[in-house]
C-alpha positions in Angstrom: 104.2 98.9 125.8 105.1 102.6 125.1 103.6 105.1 123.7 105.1 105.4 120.7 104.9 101.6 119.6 101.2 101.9 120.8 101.0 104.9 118.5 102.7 102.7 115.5 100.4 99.5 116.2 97.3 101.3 116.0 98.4 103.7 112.7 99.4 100.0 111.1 96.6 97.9 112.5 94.0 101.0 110.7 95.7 100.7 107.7 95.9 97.2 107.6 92.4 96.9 108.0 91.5 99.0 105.2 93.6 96.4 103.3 92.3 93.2 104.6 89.1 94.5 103.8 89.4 95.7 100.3 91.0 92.4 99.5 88.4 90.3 100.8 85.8 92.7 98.8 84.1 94.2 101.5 85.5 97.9 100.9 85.9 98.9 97.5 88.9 101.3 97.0 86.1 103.8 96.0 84.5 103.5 99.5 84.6 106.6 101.7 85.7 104.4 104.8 88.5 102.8 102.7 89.6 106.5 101.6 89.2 107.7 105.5 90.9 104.7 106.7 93.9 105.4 104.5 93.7 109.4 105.8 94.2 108.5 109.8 96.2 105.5 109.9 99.2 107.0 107.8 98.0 110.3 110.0 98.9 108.4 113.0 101.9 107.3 111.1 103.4 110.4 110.2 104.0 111.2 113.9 104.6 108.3 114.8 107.5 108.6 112.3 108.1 112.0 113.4 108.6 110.5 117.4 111.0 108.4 115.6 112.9 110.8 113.5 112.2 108.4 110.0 112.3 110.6 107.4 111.5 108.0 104.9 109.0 107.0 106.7 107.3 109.9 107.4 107.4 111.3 103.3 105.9 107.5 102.6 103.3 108.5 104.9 102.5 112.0 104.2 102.3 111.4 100.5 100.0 108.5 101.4 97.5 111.0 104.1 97.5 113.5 101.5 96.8 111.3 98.0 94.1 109.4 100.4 92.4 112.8 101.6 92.3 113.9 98.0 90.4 110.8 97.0 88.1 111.1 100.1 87.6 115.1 99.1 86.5 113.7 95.7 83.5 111.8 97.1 81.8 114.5 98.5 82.1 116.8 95.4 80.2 113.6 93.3 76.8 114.5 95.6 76.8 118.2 95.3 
């Protein structure tokens, strides 16, 4: 296996976890993890999108990162 599909699998598989567990309620979608899982998989995602010159792909992705990092941002402002 390449590089590139190994980068894909493992941007997918994070993702996908964060989904197989908020849908068998062990993360809420209000959980940090849930939030951070949804920052680095599609992180991974965007270059692995980028390696494969998906345009779509990669504005599904960033768009994703970025809505997913504001929602993780918004947990640590609730402490302070």
């Amino acid at each position: 296996m390449d590089f590139t599909t190994t980068l894909g699998i493992t941007g997918a598989g994070i993702v996908l976890f964060g989904f197989v567990l908020n849908q068998f309620g062990i993360l809420s979608t209000k959980s940090r993890i849930y939030d951070l899982l949804n920052v680095v998989g599609p992180g991974i995602l965007v270059v692995y999108a980028i390696l494969l010159d998906s345009v779509p792909f990669l504005i599904l992705n960033v768009v994703w990162a970025v809505a997913s990092a504001y929602s993780f941002s918004k947990t640590f402002k609730k402490e302070t």
